[in-house]
C-alpha positions, -999 to +999 in steps of 0.1 A: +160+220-096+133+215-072+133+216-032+116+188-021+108+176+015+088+146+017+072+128+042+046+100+054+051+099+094+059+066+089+091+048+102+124+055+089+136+023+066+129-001+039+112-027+051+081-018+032+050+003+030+053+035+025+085+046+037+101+027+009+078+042-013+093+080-001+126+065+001+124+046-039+110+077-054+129+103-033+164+088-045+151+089-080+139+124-076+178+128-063+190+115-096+169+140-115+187+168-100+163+179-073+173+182-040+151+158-017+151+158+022+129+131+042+114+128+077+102+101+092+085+100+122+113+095+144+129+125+134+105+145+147+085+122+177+099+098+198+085+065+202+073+067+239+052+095+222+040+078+200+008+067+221-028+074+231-055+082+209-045+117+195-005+105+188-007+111+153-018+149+158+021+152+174+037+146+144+012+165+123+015+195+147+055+192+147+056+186+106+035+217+101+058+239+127+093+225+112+078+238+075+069+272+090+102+273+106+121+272+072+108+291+051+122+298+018+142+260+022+116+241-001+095+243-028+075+218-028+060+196+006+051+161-005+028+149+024+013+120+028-020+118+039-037+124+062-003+136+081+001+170+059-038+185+069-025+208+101+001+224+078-028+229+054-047+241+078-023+269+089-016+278+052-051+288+047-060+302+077-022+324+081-012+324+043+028+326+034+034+339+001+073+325+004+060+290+018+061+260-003+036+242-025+018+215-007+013+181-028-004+153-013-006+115-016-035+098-012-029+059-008-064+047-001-099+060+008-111+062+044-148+061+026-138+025+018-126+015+048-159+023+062-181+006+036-165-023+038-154-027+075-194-019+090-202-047+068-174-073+080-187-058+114-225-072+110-206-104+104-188-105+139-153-103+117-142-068+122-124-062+159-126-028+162-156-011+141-188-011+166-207+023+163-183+042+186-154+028+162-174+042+134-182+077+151-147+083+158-136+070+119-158+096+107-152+130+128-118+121+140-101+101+109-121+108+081-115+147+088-075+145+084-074+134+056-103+157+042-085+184+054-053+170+037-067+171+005-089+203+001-061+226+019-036+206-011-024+225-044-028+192-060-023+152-053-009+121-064-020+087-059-020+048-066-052+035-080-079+048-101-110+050-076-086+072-056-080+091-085-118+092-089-127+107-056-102+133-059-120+144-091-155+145-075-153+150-040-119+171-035-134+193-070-094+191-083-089+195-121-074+167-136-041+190-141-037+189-105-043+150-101-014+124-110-021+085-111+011+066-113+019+031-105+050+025-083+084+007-097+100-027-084+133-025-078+154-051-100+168-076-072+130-087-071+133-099-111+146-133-100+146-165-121+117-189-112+113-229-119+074-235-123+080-272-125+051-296-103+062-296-069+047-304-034+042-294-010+023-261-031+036-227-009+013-201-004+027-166+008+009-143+024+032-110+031+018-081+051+005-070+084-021-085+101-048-070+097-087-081+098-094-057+066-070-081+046-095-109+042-083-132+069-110-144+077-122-155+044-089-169+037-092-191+066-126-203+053-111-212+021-081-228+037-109-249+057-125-256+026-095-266+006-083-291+031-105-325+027-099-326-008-062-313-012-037-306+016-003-311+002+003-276+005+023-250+034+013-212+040+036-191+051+026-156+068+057-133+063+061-096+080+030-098+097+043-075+127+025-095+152+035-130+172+032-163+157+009-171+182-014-149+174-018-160+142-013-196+149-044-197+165-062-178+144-059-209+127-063-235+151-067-272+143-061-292+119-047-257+093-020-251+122+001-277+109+003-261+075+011-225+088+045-213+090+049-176+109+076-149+098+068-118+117+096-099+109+111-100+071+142-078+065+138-058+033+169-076+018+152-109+023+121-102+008+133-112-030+148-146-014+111-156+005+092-148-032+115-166-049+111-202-021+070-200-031+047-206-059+018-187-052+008-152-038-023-150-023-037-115-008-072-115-006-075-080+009-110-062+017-093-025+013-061-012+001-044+016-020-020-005-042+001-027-021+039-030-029+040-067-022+015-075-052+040-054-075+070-074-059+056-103-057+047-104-095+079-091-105+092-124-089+072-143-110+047-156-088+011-159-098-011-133-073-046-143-062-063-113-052-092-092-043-113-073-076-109-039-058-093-008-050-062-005-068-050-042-077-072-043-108-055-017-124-025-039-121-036-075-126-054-088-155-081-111-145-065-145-162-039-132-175-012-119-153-029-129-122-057-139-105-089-119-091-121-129-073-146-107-054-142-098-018-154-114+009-158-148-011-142-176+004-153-200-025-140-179-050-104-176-035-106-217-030-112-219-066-083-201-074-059-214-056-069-254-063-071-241-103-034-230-095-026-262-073-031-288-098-019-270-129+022-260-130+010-245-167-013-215-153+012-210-129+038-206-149+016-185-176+006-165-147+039-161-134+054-151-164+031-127-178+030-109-142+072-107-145+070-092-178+044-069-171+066-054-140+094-047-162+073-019-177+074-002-138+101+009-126+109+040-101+125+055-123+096+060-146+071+069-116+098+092-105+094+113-136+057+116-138+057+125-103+088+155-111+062+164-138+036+169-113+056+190-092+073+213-120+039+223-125+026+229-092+054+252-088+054+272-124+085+256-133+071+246-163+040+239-181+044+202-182+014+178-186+011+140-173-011+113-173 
């Protein structure tokens, strides 16, 4: 048995993100035989602290003190980043023999955020990445998680050019780096009629976020609408008013825009299963749950040719992918998916039986693999 605590300093709940994915993989863990406690970052900061510019650095400061405070109660601190690097800090700089291993998880890389966002910046569509932005990105945000990986016995993480990076620029062997896809729980597996039907719905699930191609999405929307506009899009936990949003698309796209800002995580299977078509046309990312869900429901995904949805989604196949930052490309998709209920379905399909091969379960196991290791438990290798 193993003594896990794990961690993200994200909210407590299963709405999404990443505290499912500590919750999903932590009960699994359970089920192993380990022993698994969780924080979230109510448990250790209050909301109304929860502001100003250095409000992550309290629940990095209190995560590293609650771990010093117990020692000889875990084994194994699964932190993800960039939340973990104070704890690494103190680790290397006042070493405890008795103190726990320290794995991290790396979702995404803050060296793609900025390649990509000074870019959408030149173009007047990023809100907050002007030189100052970028200055404080790299000597403020960039650092944590440096510092969560190099002060790390080893790391897990999502998608391949993560894995990459942690190869060349964190110097870890490739015994100390796990890739593993996440699972889909099975009330997402739900029965889908691909029969022609109109109005088309779109989905877009996630929050609202300039880095998620919104911009180019609204181009393509723009685009699509003289020639075909029997179609609704619906933008589903977005975590921001439907004003907002509404008029971000303002016009004659309003009418076709239907807002959900808040989705409870029961619900989610129910609004997959009410549309035909996923679209997420994303600049950045790790590996998003809602593509996995989304597919498992049996909706064709149109998505971005980066970061971690690639090694998901099979161009054609199981899905649909176009290069960032192309409006024309994601129009093209979604009209070759509008007026053909056979690629749908094909899509659709495929992507559902594809999911069943993921489950937690599975990325529960790698993952106990990863940490038997770390901690000498036993010489067990992964891929």
């Amino acid at each position: 048995m193993v003594k896990i605590l794990t961690t993200a300093g994200s909210p407590r709940g299963l709405e999404g993100g990443t505290s499912a994915i500590v919750i999903n993989l932590g009960r699994e863990l359970e089920a192993l035989g380990h022993e698994v406690t969780y924080l979230f970052r109510q448990d250790l900061v209050q909301d109304d602290e929860m502001r100003g510019r250095f409000r992550e650095l309290k629940f990095a400061w209190r995560l590293a003190k609650y771990i010093r405070r117990h020692p000889g109660r875990f084994d194994i601190v699964n932190l993800h980043a960039p939340v973990g690097f104070l704890y690494g800090l103190l680790r290397k700089i006042f070493p405890d023999k008795n103190g726990p291993r320290y794995v991290v998880c790396l979702h995404a890389l803050e060296e793609r955020r900025v390649y990509e966002m000074k870019r959408e910046h030149r173009k007047g569509r990023a809100w907050h990445f002007n030189w100052k932005n970028r200055a404080w990105q790299r000597v403020y945000n960039q650092s944590r998680f440096d510092y969560s990986v190099k002060t790390a016995d080893a790391a897990h993480c999502y998608c391949r050019d993560v894995r990459t990076i942690l190869h060349l620029k964190y110097d870890l062997d490739p015994d100390k780096v796990l890739f593993v896809l996440n699972g889909v729980a099975d009330r997402f597996f739900v029965q889908r009629d691909y029969s022609e039907a109109r109005p088309l719905r779109l989905l877009y699930a996630g929050t609202w976020l300039d880095q998620r191609g919104i911009f180019y999405l609204r181009d393509a929307l723009s685009h699509m609408l003289p020639t075909f506009s029997d179609w609704t899009i619906t933008f589903a936990g977005v975590a921001t008013s439907a004003e907002t949003i509404l008029d971000f698309f303002a016009g004659p796209l309003q009418k076709h825009v239907d807002v959900r800002p808040i989705v409870a995580a029961g619900e989610m299977p129910q609004l997959y299963s009410q549309h035909d078509v996923f679209v997420f046309p994303s600049l950045l990312e790790g590996l998003p749950s809602v593509i996995l869900e989304a597919m498992a429901a049996g909706m064709p995904v149109v998505t971005t040719d980066t970061c971690g949805m690639p090694d998901i989604i099979e161009d054609g196949v199981d899905g649909l992918l176009v290069p960032t930052a192309d409006a024309d490309a994601i129009e093209d998709a979604l009209l070759r998916l509008a007026h053909s209920s056979e690629l749908r379905a094909s899509l659709g399909r495929a992507a559902q039986s594809k999911m069943r091969r993921y489950t937690w379960q599975s990325a529960a196991r790698k993952l106990e693999a990863l940490f038997l290791s770390v901690t000498n438990k036993a010489e067990t290798k992964f891929e």
